[in-house]
Each structure stands twice: as C-alpha cells, then as structure tokens.
LUMVO-627316 format. One record per atom (N, C-alpha, C): x, y, z. Coordinates in steps of 0.2 Angstrom, whole numbers, plus 2048, in hexadecimal, padded with zeros to 3 digits. Example, Ala and Ser with C-alpha at 12.3 -4.5 7.8 and 13.67 -1.06 7.14 Angstrom:
8427E4827
83E7EA827
8427F0827
8407F5823
8447FB824
840800827
This chain:
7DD6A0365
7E369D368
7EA6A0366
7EE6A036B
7F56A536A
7F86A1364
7FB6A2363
80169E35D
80A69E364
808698363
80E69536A
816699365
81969836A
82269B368
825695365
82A696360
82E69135F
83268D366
834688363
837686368
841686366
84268A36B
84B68B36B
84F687368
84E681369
85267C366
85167C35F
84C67D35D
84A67D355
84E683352
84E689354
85168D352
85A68C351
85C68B355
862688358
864684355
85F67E353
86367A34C
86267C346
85D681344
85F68433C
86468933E
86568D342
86C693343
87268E342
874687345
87A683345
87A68033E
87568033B
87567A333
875681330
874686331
87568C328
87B68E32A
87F68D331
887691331
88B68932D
889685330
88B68032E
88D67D328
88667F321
88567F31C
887685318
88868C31B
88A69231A
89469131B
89468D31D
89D68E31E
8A068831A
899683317
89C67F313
89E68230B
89968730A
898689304
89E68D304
8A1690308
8A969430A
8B168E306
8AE688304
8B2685300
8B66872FD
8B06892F8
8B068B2F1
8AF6952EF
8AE6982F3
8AE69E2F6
8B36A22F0
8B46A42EC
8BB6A82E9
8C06A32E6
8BD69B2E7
8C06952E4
8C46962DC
8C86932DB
8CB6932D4
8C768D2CF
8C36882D4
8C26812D2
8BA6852D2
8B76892D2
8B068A2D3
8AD6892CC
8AA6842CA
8A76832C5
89E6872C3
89C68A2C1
89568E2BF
89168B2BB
88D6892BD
8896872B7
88268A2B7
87E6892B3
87868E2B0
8706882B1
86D68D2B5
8676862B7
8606892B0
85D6862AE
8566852AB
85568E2AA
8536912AF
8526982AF
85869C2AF
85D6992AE
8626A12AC
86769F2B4
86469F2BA
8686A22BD
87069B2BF
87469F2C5
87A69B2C5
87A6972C9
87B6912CC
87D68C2CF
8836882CE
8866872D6
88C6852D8
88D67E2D9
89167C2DB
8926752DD
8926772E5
89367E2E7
89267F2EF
88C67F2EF
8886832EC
8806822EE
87C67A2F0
87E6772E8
87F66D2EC
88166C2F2
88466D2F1
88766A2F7
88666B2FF
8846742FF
881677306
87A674306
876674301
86E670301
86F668302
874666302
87465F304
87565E30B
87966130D
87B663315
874663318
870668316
86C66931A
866666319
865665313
85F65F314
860658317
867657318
86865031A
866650322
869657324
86865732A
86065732D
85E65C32B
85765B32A
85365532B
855650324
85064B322
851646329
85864632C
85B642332
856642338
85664933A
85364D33E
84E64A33F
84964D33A
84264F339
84064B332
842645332
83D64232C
83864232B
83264432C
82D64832C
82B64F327
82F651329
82F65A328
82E658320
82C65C31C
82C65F316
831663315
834664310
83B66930D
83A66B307
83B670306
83A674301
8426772FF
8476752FA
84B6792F9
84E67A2F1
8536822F0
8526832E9
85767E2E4
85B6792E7
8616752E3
85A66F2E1
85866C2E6
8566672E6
84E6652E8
84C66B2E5
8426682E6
83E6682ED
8396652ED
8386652F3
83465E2F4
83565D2FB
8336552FC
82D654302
82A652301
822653305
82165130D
81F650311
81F650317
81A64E31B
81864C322
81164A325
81264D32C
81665332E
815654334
81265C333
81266032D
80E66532F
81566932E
81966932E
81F67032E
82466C326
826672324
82B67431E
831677321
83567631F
83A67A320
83F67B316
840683315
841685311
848686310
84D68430B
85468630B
854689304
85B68D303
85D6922FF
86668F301
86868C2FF
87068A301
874691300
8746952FB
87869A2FB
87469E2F7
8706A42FA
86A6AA2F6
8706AE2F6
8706AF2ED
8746B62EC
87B6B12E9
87A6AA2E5
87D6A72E1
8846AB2DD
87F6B12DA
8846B72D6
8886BA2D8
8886BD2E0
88C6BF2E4
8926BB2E4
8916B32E8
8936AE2E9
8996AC2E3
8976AC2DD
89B6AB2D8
89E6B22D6
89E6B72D7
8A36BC2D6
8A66BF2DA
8A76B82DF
8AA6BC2E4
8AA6C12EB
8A06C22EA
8A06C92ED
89B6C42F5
89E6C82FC
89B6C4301
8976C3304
8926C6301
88A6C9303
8846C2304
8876BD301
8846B82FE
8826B5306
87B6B0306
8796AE30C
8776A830C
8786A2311
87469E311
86C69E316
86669A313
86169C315
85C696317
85969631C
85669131E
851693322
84B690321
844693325
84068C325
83C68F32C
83968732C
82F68C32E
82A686329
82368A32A
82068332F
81B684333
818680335
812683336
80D67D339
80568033A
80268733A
805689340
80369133F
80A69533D
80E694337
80E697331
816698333
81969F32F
82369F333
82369D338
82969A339
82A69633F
83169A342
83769A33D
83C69A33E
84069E337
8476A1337
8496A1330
8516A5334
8556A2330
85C6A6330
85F6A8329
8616AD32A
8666AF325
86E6AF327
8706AA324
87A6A9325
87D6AD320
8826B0323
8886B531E
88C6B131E
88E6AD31A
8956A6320
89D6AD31E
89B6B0317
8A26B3316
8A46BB31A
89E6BC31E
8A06C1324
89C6BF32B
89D6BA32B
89C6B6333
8956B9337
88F6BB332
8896BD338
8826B7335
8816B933B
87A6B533A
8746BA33B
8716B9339
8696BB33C
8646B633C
8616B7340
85B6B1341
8566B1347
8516B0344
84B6AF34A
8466AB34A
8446A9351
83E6A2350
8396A7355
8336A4352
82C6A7354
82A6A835D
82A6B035E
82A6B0363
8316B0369
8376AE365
83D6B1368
8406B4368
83F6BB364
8436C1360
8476BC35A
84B6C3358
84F6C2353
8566C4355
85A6C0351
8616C1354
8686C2350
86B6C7350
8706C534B
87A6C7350
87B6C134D
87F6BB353
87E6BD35A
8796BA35C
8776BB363
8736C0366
8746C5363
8736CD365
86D6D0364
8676CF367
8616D4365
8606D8360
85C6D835A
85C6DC353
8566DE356
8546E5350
8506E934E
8516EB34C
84C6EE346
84B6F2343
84C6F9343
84B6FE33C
84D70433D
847706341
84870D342
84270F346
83F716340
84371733A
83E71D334
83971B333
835721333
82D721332
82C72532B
833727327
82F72C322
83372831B
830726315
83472330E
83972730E
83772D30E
83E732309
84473230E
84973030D
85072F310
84E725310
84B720311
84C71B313
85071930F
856715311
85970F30D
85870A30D
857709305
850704300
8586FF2FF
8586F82FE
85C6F32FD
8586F02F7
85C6EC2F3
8576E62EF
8606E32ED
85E6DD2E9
8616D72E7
8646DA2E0
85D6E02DD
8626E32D6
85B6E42D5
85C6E82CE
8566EF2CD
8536EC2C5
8576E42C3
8566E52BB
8516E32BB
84D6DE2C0
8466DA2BE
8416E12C0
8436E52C3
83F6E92C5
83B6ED2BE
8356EF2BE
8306F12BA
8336F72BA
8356FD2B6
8377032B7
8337092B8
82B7072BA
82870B2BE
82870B2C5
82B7052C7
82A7052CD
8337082D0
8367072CC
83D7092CD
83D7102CC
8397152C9
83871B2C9
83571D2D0
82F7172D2
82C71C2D8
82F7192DD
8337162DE
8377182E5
83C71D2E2
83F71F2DD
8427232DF
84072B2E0
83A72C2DE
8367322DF
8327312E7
83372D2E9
83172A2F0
83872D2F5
83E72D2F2
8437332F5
84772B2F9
8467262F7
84B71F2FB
85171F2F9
85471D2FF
85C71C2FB
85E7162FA
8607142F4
85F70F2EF
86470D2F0
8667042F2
86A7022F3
86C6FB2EF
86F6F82EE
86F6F02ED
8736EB2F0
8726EB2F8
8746E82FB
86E6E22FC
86E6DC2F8
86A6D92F8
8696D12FA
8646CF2F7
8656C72F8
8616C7301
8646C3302
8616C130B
8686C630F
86C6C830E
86F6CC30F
86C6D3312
8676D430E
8666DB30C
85E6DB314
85B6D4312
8556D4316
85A6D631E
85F6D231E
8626D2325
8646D8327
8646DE322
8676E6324
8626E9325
85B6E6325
8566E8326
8526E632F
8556E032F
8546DD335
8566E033C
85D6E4339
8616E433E
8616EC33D
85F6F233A
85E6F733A
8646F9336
8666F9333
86B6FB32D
8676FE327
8636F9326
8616FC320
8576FB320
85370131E
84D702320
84A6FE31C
8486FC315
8466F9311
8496F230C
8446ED30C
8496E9306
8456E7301
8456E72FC
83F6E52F7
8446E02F0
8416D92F1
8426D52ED
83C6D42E7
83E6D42E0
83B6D22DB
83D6CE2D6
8386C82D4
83A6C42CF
83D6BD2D5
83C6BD2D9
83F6B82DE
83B6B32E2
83C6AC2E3
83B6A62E5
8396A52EC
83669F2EE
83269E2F6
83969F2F9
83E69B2F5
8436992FA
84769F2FD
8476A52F8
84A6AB2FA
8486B0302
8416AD300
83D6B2306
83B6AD30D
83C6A830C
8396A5311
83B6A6317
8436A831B
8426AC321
8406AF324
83F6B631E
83D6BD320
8386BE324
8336BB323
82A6BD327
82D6BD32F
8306B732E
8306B7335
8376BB338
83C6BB336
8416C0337
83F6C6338
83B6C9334
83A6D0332
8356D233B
8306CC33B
82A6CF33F
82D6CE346
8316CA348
8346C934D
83A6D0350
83D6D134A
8416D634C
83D6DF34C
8356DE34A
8326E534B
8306E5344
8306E4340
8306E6338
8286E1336
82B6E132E
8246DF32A
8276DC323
8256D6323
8266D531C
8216D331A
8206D2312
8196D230C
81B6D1306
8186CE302
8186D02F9
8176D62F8
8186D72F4
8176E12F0
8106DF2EF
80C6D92ED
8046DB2EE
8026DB2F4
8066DA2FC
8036DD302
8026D6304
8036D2302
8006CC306
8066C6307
8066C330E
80B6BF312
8106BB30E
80D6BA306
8116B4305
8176B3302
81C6AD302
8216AF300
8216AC2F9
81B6AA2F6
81B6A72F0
8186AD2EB
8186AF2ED
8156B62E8
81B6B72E2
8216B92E2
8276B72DE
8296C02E2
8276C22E5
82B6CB2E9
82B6C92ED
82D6CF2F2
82F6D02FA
8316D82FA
82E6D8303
82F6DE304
82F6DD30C
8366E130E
8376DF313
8386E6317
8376E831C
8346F131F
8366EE327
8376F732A
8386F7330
8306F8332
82C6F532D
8246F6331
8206FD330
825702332
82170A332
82270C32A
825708326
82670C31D
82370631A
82170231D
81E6FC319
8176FF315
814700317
80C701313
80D70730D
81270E311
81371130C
819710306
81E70C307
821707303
81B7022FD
8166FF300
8116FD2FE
80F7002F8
80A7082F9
80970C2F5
80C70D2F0
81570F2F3
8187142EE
81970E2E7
81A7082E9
81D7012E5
8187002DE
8137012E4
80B6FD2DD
80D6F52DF
C-alpha cells in the first residue's frame, strides 16, 4: 500500500508555530537580561528556550490533544492517536547565547507510516526550510534540492563541532579530501537541503535534534541515517547527504 502525502494544512501549521516560536526566542537574542543556566548533562539552556517550547506545545496540545510530544525543555507526553510531534525550541543553544545566528527552531511530527513533516526556522536570518511527506521541501517557499556531487574529495562536510567526535573518524574524513566545515546544528542540515553544503554529520546528539531531517533531507533528493546506516533518529548521530556521498560517507565514517 502507497504511504499517502501529508496533508498541506499540517505542514502549514508547523512552518507558522516554529516562525512563531523562532521569532519569540529573538527576545532575548544578544539580550543583556539573558540569563544561562547549565542543565544535568552540561549543556545551556535559556529562559528563551522555555518559553519558545511552551508556545508550541500549547499550541499543539490545543490543536491536537491527542498527539504525543516529545520535546527537549520539557519531556515528553503520551498520546492515542498514533502521531508525535518533536520540538527542539532553539537547536544550537550555544550559538544562541553567544550571540552567533545560526541557531534554529525545530519541529517534526511522526505518524503511522513514520516522517510526516519537519521544519527548520532561522528566526535570526529570516529562512525556513521545511517539508511534509510527499510535497517537496521548501525553503521560504522556493523549491530545494540538493547538491548534485557524486565524488567525497572536494565535498563540504558541515557538523555542530568536531570535539565529541572520535579522532579516527575525524582523520578519515579528512584523508577522504572533504571540506570541513562547522556550520552546524539544524542550520547546517538546511545547507544540505537546499545545496550549499553536501554533507552534515551530527555526533553525540538527541531525537530532538534530528527529528526533521529524514524527511527534509528525502523530500529535497538527499538521505539521512545514523552513522550505523540505519533510519533512526535515536541512535545519538546523524548523517545527512545529497544521497550520491551517502553510502561512501558511510564507509569513510566507520
């Protein structure tokens, strides 16, 4: 049996609730009032981050009380209709607090037969990318794709940052001849969606960080995967490809 298209409306309202929840977080953007604080595992969290993840699960919960949610401020809450939808209020927090404006808001929703939908919002350079199952991928409006290289050596490799990375594997993309970039976070996935940038590989990262890509990525021509080669976004990597460097990206990675 086919796997039906999303439906337009669905997508339409996660692009409107992560510009929404992406322009709230713009508050506190470069703020003097911007307070840091340090969660369980080390990392940084805002009082924007709260506040963009209340937005949208409110909306959400309003909407669709049903739905399951999954998101990184606030847990996740169970549901009886078969679909999840995943948020990430602001991926690339560090960015965010130092100012730099790469940072994105993230929203994906799964249902029965599996990606349904995902956006990535820039709120502090005005783009979206986003795709629902079946009706390409978009970024502000505009038809994406991917690159079109077929060969590793020359491709620009993107990640989130190089330190969690194993130092084998960081040797063998560089004798893999990629050009090594760190334009990262959901940012980075989006330079891959739209053909800027050929490869994206996240490590040491969260459901919530990856949960647009699969379907972004396959919508716009591409491939996303674990670095163990298989679909999920819980595996704690990501690998996001214009499709034709995916498998030999696979190899080179281990």
């Amino acid at each position: 049996m086919a796997v039906p298209p999303l439906e337009r409306e669905l997508l339409d309202f996660a692009v409107d609730l992560a510009r929404r929840a992406g322009s709230l977080s713009l508050r506190w953007f470069r703020a003097a009032d911007l307070a840091v604080e340090r969660k369980q595992d080390g990392s940084p969290v805002t009082q924007a981050d709260r506040a963009a993840e209340d937005l949208v699960r409110g909306e959400i919960e309003a909407r669709f009380p049903e739905d399951a949610i999954l998101g990184e401020e606030h847990g996740s809450r169970t549901g009886r209709s078969g679909r999840r939808w995943v948020i990430d209020p602001i991926d690339g927090t560090t960015a965010f607090t130092r100012g730099v404006p790469l940072f994105s808001t993230l929203i994906a929703m799964e249902d029965e037969h599996g990606p349904a939908l995902g956006v990535i919002y820039m709120p502090a350079l005005a783009e979206t990318v986003a795709a629902g199952r079946g009706l390409g991928c978009f970024a502000n409006e505009k038809r994406a794709t991917v690159s079109a290289r077929t060969e590793v050596a020359g491709a620009v490799l993107t990640a989130s940052g190089f330190e969690h990375w194993p130092d084998r594997m960081l040797v063998a993309a560089k004798r893999a001849g990629c050009v090594l970039r760190t334009w990262g976070d959901g940012y980075g996935y989006s330079l891959v969606a739209t053909g800027r940038a050929d490869a994206m590989v996240d490590y040491g990262v969260s459901a919530w960080d990856l949960a647009p890509m699969p379907v972004i990525l396959a919508e716009a021509g591409g491939r996303f995967s674990a670095l163990d080669g298989s679909p999920r976004i819980d595996a704690g990597s990501g690998l996001g490809t214009n499709g034709a460097l995916h498998d030999a990206l696979l190899r080179a990675l281990g």
